[in-house]
C-alpha positions as CSV (number, residue, x, y, z in Angstrom):
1,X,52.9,-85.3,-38.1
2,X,49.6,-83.6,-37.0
3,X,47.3,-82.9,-40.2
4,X,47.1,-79.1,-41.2
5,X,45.2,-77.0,-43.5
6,X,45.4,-73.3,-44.4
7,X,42.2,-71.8,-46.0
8,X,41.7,-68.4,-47.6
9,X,38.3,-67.3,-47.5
10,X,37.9,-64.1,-49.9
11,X,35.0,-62.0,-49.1
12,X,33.5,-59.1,-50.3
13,X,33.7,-56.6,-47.7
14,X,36.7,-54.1,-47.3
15,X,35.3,-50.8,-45.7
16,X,33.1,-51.5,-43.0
17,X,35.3,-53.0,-40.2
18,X,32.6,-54.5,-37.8
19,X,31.2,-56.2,-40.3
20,X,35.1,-57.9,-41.1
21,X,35.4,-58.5,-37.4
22,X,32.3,-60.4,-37.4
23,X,33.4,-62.3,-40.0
24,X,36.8,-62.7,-38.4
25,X,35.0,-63.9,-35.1
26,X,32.8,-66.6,-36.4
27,X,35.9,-68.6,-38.2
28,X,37.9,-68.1,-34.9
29,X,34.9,-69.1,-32.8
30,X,35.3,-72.9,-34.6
31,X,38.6,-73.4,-33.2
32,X,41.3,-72.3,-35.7
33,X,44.1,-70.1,-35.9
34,X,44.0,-66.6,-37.9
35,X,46.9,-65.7,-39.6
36,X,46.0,-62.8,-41.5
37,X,43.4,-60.3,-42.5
38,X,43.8,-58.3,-45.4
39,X,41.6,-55.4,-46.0
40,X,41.1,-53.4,-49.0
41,X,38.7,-50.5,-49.6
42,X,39.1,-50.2,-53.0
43,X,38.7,-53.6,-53.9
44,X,35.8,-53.6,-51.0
45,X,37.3,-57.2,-50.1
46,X,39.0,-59.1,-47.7
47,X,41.3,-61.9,-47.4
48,X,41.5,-64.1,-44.6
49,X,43.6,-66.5,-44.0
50,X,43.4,-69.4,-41.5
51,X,44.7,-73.0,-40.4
52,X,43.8,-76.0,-38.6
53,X,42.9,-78.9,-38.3
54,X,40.6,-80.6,-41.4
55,X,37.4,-80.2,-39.4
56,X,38.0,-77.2,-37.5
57,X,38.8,-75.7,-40.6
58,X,35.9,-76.9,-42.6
59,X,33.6,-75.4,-39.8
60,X,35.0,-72.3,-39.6
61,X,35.3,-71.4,-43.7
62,X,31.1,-72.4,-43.0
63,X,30.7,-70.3,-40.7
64,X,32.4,-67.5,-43.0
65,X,29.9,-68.1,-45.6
66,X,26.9,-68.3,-42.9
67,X,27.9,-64.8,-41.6
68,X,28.2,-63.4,-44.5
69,X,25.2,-64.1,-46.1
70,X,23.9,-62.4,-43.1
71,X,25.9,-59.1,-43.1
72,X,26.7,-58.6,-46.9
73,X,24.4,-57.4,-49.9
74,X,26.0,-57.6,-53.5
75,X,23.5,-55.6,-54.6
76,X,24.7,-52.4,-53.5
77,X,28.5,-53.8,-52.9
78,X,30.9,-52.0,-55.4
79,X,34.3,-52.5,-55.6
80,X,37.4,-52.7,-58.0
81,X,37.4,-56.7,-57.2
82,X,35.5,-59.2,-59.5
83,X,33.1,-61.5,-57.6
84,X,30.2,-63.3,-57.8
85,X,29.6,-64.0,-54.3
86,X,29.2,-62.6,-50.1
87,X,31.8,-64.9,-49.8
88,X,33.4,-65.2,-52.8
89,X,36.3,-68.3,-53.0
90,X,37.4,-70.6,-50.4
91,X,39.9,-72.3,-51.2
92,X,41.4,-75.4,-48.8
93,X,45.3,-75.9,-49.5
94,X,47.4,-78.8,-48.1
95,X,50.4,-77.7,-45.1
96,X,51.0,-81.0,-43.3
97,X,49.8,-84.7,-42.9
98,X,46.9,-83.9,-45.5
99,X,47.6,-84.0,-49.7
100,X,45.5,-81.8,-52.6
101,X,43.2,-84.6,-53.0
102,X,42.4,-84.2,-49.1
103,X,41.9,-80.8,-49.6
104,X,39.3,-81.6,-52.6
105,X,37.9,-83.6,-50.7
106,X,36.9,-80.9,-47.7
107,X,36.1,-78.9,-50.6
108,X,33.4,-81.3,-52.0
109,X,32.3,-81.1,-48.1
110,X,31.9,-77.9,-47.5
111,X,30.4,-77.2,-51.0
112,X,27.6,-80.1,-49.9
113,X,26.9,-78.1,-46.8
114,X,27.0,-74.5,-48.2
115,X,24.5,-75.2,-50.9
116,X,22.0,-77.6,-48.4
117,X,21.9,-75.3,-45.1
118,X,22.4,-71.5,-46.4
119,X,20.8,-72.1,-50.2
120,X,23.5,-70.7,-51.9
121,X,24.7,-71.8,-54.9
122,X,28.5,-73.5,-54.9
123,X,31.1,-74.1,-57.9
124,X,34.0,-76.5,-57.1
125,X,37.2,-75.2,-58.7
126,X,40.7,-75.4,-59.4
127,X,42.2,-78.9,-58.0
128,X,38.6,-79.7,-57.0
129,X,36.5,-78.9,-60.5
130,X,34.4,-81.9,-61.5
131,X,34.6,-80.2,-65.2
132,X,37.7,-78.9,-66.9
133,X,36.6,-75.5,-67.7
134,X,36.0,-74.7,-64.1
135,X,40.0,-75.4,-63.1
136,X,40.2,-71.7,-64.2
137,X,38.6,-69.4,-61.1
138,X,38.5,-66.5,-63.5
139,X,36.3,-68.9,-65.8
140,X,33.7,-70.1,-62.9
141,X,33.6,-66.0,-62.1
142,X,33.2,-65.2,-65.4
143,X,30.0,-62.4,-65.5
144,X,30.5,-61.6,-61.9
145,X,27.3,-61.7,-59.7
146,X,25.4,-59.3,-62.6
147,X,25.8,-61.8,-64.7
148,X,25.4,-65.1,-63.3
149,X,22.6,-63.6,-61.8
150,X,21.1,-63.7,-65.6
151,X,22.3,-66.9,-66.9
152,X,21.9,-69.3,-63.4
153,X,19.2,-71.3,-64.2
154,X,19.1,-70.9,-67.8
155,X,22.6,-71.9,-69.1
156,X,23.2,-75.5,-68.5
157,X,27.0,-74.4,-68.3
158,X,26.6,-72.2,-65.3
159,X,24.8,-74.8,-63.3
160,X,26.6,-75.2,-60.1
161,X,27.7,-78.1,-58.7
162,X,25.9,-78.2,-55.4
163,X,23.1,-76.0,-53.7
164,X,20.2,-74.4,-55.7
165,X,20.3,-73.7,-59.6
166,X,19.6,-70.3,-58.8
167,X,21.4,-66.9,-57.4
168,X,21.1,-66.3,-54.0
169,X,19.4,-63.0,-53.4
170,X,21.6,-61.3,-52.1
171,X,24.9,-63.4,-51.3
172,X,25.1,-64.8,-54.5
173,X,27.3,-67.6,-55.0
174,X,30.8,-69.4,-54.0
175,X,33.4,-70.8,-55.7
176,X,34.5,-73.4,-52.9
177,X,38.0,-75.5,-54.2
178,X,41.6,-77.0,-53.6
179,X,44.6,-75.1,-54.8
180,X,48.1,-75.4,-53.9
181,X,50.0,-72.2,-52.5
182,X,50.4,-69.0,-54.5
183,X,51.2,-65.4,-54.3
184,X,49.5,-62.9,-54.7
185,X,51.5,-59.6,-55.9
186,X,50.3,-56.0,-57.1
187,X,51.9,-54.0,-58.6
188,X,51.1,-50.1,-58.7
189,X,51.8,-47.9,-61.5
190,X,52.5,-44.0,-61.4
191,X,49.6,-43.5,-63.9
192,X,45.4,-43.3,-64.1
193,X,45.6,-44.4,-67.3
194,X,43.3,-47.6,-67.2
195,X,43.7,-48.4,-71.5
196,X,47.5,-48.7,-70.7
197,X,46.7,-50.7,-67.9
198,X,44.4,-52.7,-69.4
199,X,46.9,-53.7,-72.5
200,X,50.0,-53.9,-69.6
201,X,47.6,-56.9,-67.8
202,X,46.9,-58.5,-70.9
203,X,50.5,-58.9,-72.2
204,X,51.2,-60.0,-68.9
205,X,49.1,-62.8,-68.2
206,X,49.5,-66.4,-69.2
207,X,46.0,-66.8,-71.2
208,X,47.7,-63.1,-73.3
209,X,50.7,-65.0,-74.0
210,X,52.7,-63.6,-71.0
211,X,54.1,-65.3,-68.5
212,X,53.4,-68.9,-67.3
213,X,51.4,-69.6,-64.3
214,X,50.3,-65.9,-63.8
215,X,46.9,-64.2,-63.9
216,X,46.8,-60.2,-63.7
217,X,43.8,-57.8,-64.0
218,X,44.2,-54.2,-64.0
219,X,42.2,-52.2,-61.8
220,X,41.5,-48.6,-61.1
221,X,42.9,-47.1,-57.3
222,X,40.7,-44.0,-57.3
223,X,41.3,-42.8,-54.2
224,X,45.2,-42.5,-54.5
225,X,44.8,-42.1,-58.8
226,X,46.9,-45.0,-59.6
227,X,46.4,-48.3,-62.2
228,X,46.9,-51.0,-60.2
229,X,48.6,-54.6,-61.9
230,X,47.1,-57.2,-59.5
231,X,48.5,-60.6,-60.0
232,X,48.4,-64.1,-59.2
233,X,51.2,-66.2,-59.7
234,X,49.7,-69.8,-59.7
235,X,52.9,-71.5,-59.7
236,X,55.9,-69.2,-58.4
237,X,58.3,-71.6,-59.1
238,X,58.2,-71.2,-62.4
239,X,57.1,-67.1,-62.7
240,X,58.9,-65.9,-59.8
241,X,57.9,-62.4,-58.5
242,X,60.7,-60.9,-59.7
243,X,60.4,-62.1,-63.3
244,X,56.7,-61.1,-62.9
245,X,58.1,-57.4,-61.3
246,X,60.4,-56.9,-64.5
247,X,58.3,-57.8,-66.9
248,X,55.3,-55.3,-65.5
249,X,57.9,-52.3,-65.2
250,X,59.2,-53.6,-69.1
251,X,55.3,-53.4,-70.1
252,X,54.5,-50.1,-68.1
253,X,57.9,-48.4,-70.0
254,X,56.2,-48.8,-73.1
255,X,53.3,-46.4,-71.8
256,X,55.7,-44.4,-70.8
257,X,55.2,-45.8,-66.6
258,X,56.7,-46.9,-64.0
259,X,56.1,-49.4,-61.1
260,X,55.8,-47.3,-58.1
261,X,54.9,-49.7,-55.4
262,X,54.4,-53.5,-54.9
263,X,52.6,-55.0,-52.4
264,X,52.1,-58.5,-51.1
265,X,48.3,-59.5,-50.6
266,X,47.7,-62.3,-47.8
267,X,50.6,-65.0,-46.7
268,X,52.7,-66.0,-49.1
269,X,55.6,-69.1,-48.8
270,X,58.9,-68.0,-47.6
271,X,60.9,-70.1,-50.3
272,X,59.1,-67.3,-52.3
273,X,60.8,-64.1,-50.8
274,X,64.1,-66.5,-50.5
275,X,64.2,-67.1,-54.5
276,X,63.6,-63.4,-55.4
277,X,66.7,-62.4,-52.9
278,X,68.7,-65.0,-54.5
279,X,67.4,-63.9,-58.3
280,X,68.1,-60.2,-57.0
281,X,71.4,-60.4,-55.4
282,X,74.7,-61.2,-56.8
283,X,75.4,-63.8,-54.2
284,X,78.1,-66.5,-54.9
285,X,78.5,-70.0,-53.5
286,X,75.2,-69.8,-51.1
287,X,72.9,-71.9,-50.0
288,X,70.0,-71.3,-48.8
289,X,69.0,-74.4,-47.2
290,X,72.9,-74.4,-44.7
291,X,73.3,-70.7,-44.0
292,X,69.4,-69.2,-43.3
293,X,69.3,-69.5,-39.5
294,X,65.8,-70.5,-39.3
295,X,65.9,-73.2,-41.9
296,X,68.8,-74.7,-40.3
297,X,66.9,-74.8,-36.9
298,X,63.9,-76.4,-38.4
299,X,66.2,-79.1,-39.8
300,X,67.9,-79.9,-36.2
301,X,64.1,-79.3,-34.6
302,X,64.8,-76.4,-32.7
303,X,61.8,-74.4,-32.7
304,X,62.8,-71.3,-35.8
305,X,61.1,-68.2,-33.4
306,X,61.4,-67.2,-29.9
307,X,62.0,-69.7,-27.1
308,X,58.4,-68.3,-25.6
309,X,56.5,-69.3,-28.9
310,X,53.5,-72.1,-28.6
311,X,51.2,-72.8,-26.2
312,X,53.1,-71.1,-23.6
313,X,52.6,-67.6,-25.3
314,X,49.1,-68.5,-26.2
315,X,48.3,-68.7,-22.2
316,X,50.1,-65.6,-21.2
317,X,48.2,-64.3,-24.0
318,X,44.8,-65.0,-22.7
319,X,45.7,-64.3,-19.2
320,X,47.4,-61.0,-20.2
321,X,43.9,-60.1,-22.3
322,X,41.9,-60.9,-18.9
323,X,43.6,-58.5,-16.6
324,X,43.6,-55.6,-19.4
325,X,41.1,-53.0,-18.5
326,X,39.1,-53.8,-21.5
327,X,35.5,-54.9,-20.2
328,X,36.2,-58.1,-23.1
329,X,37.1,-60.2,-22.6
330,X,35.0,-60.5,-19.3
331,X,33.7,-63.1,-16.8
332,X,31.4,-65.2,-19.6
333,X,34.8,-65.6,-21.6
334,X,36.5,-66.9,-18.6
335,X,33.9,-69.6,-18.6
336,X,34.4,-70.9,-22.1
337,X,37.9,-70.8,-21.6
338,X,37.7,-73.2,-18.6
339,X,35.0,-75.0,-20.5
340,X,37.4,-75.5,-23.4
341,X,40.1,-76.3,-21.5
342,X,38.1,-78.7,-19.4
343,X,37.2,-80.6,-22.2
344,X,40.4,-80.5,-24.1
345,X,42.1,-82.1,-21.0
346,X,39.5,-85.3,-21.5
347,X,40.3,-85.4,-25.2
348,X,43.8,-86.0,-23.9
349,X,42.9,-88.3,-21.1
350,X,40.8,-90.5,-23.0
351,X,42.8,-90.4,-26.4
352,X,46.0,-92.1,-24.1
353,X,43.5,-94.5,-22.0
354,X,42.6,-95.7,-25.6
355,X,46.6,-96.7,-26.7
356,X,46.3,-99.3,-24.1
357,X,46.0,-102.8,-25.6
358,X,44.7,-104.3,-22.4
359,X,41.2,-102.1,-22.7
360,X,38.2,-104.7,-23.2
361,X,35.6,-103.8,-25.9
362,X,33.1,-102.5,-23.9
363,X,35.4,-100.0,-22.4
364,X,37.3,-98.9,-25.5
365,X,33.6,-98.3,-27.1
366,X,32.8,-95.6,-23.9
367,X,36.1,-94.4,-24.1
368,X,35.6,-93.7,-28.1
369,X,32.8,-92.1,-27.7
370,X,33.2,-90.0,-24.8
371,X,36.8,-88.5,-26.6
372,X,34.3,-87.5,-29.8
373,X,32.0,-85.7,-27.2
374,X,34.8,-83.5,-25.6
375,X,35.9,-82.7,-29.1
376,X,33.0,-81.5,-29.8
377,X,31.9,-79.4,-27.0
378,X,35.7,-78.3,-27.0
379,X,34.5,-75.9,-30.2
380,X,31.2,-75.2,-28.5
381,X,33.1,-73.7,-25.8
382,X,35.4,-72.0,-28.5
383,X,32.7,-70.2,-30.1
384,X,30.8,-69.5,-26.8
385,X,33.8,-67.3,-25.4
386,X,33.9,-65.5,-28.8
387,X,29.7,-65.2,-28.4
388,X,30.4,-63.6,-24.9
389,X,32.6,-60.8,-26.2
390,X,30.7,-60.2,-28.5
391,X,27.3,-60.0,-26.7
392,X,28.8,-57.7,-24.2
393,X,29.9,-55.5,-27.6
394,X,26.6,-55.4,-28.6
395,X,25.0,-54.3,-24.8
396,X,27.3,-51.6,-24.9
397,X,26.6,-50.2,-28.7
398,X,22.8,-50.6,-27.5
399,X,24.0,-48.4,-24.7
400,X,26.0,-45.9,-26.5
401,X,22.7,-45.2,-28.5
402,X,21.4,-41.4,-27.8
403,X,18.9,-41.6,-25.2
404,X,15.9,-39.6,-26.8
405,X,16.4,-42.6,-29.7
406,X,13.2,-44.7,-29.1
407,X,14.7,-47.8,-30.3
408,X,17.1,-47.3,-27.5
409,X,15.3,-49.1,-24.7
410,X,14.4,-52.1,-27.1
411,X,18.1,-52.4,-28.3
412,X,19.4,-52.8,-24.9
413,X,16.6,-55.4,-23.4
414,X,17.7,-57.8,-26.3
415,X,21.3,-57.0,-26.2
416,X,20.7,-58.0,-21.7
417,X,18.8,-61.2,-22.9
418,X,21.5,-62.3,-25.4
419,X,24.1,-61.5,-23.1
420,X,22.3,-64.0,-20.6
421,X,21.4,-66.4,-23.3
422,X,25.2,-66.8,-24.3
423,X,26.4,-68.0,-20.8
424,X,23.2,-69.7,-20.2
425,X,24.5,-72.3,-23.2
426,X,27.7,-72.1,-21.2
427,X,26.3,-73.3,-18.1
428,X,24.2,-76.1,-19.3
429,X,27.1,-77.6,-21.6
430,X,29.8,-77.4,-18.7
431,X,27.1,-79.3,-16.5
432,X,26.9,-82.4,-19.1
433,X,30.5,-82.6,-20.3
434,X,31.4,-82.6,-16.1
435,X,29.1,-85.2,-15.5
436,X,30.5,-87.1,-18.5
437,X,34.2,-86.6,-17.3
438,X,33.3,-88.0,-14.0
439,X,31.8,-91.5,-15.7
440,X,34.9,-91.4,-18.0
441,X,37.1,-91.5,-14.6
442,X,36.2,-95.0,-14.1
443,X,37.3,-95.6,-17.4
444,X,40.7,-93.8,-18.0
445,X,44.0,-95.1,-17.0
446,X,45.5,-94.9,-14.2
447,X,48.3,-92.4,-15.5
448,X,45.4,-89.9,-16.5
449,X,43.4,-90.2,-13.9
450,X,44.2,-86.9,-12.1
451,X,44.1,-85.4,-15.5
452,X,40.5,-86.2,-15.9
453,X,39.5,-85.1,-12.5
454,X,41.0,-81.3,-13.1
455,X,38.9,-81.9,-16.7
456,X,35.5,-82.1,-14.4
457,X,36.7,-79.4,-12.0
458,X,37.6,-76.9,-14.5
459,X,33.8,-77.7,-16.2
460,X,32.6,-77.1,-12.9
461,X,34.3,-74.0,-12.8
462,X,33.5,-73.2,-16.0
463,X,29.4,-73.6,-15.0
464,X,29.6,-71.4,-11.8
465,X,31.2,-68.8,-13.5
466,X,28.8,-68.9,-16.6
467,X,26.2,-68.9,-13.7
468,X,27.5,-65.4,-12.8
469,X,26.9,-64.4,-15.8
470,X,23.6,-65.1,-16.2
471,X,22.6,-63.8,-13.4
472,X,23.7,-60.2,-13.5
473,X,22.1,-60.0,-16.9
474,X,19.0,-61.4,-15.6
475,X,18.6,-58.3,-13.2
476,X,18.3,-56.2,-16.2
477,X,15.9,-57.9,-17.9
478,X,12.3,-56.1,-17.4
479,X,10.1,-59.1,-18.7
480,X,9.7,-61.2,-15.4
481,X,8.2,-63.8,-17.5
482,X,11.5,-64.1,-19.3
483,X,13.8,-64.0,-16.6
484,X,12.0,-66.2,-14.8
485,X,12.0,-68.6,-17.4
486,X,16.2,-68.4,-18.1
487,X,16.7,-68.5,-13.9
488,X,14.8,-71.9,-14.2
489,X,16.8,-73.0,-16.8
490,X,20.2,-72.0,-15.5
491,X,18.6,-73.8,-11.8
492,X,18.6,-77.0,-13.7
493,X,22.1,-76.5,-15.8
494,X,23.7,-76.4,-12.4
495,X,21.6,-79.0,-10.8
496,X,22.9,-81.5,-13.4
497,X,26.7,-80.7,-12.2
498,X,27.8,-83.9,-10.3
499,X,28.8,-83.9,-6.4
500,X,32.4,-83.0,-5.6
């Protein structure tokens, strides 16, 4: 069983959607999958969620916090939301091959990192709280940005557990934590009236003497004049959403109001939508487990979706996004693609080589260490075809500036340089991980041999086309000086490819 993670990295940004897809591009950059990503504007928030493996995953949720500590203010974010930070929660929650302690465990991690490179401050949480009264995520938010801004510092008990004992400027802090799966359900009433919603939320949730294992909040839709219920249910097992759907519209009748609409924020477990059909329905003699198709198919493991799902649809994918007429992605993807693929077909090569129980030391020590190389470049090259888009993005926004702007001409000589600076990396990284496939031919087995060869022609590949690239770019550039200096380097990035 491979070892997966699902993350769910709330931030507080829900209106401007470059700024989201930013976001959205850094954590896919480290190698992950995105699920989802839920947008708000009246919250002013967004939900992302994610999966991978541990360390993929880890990197990615950082580089979530790292970009948005560079695009988003709280000092003049407003939204219905609470939070207290850019990047508000992350929390890491077990799917396969990994348990809740695991998960605490990445937490601590990423909480280490968060609060040591970007300086902001970090409170574990939930299955990951080193004190009790931080289990609670509503506790550890308590006072919002405003107010932990105040007391940070000054109030022993708002001390955080890792990064500085003081608000970051401007991203303020993150509560970073382990949680198993929940649901999160709104409800939307057909009223504006925010003192019945406030006393409906209170009733409802567990610490009002509602139901179990629920948390609810009532907030203010301006924009379509409606009291929003939102709700967590922390354990849907034992509040189910219908029970927690009832008991709203039971709550709002009193007021004399109705549930209008419900909606589903994020992902949510299918067992979840199964129990409220089976609580809503007057079914008899079913079960789920023998007569839903997919579950069934996943027992006898048949694949539950369509026979094209996987990697296969993945590479049509990728190829079908390269012959769309969109200018990204482009030639500098194309490289990082190779580059990652390259590599990932030396992980494979040198991760069989090393089952053999007839490898001497010496060898199985090369082989070790050459397999944690291609993993790593593997994400470099991840991130550098995400980089490449996105530079090209940013050469045509400089572009579509007026023309009597005077910032204009500026805009689009660094856009040109990044856009050359991106494949540059490309080149350099596809020259060293080729000349380290080639030495780790003499080491492979004999089975992936000719596995590890098409690994060093696809980084050779990958550093020609990068090469491209860079050169185009470079006849743009105006500072001779500067393209001088990036031709040189991109000379000795290809100089550095081995022989054929």
């Amino acid at each position: 069983m491979s070892i997966l993670v699902e993350c769910v990295p709330n931030f507080s940004e829900g209106r401007d959607r470059a700024k989201v897809d930013a976001v959205v591009a850094a954590a896919r950059a480290a190698g992950v999958v995105i699920l989802d990503v839920e947008i708000d504007a009246d919250h002013n928030r967004c939900v992302l969620s994610l999966a991978g493996a541990p360390q993929a995953a880890l990197q990615a949720c950082f580089e979530v916090a790292k970009k948005c500590r560079e695009l988003i203010d709280l000092n003049v974010h407003k939204g219905e939301h609470p939070r207290m930070g850019a990047v508000d929660v992350i929390p890491f929650i077990p799917v396969s091959g990994i348990d809740i302690q695991g998960c605490a465990k990445l937490a601590e991690a990423l909480g280490e990192r968060i609060g040591r490179e970007l300086e902001i401050p970090v409170f574990l949480y939930d299955q990951a709280a080193r004190k009790p009264e931080r289990r609670d995520l509503a506790s550890v938010r308590k006072g919002q940005f405003e107010g932990l801004r105040e007391l940070i510092g000054k109030d022993p008990a708002r001390s955080p557990d890792f990064g500085p004992n003081r608000i970051h400027p401007t991203a303020g802090a993150v509560a970073v934590g382990a949680r198993r799966q929940i649901v999160n359900f709104n409800m939307n009433l057909d009223i504006a009236d925010m003192a019945a919603g406030k006393d409906i939320a209170r009733r409802l949730r567990a610490s009002g003497g509602g139901l179990p294992c629920l948390r609810a909040k009532e907030i203010l839709l301006e924009r379509r004049a409606q009291v929003q219920i939102s709700t967590v249910l922390t354990d849907y097992k034992t509040t189910s959403i219908k029970r927690a759907l009832e008991e709203c519209a039971r709550l709002a009748r009193e007021h004399g109001a109705a549930v209008k609409t419900a909606e589903i924020v994020g992902l949510l477990p299918r067992q979840a939508l199964v129990d409220f059909a089976l609580e809503s329905l007057p079914l008899e003699n079913f079960n789920p487990d023998v007569q839903i198709l997919e579950s069934r198919l996943e027992a006898a493991g048949l694949p539950a979706g369509k026979s094209d799902e996987g990697w296969q649809a993945a590479a049509a994918a990728v190829s079908d996004a390269l012959a769309g007429t969109e200018a990204t992605p482009g030639g500098g993807s194309a490289a990082g693609i190779a580059g990652a693929m390259g590599c990932a077909l030396a992980v494979m090569a040198t991760a069989i080589s090393l089952k053999s129980k007839k490898l001497d030391a010496a060898k199985r020590t090369g082989l070790e260490r050459s397999r944690e190389r291609f993993s790593a470049w593997k994400a470099d090259f991840q991130r550098l075809t995400a980089e490449d888009a996105a530079a090209f993005d940013g050469f045509m926004a400089a572009a579509a500036l007026p023309k009597d702007d005077a910032q204009r001409p500026l805009r689009m000589q660094e856009a040109l340089l990044r856009a050359a600076q991106v494949p540059l990396e490309t080149a350099r990284l596809a020259g060293e991980a080729c000349a380290l496939a080639r030495q780790a031919l003499a080491l492979c087995g004999a089975s992936v041999a000719s596995d590890m060869g098409c690994a060093a022609h696809l980084l050779r590949a990958s550093a020609r086309c990068a090469a491209e690239n860079v050169r185009i770019n470079l006849g743009g550039i105006k500072d001779s000086a500067v393209s001088g200096r990036l031709e040189a380097e991109l000379r000795k990035a290809l100089e550095a490819l081995p022989p054929n």
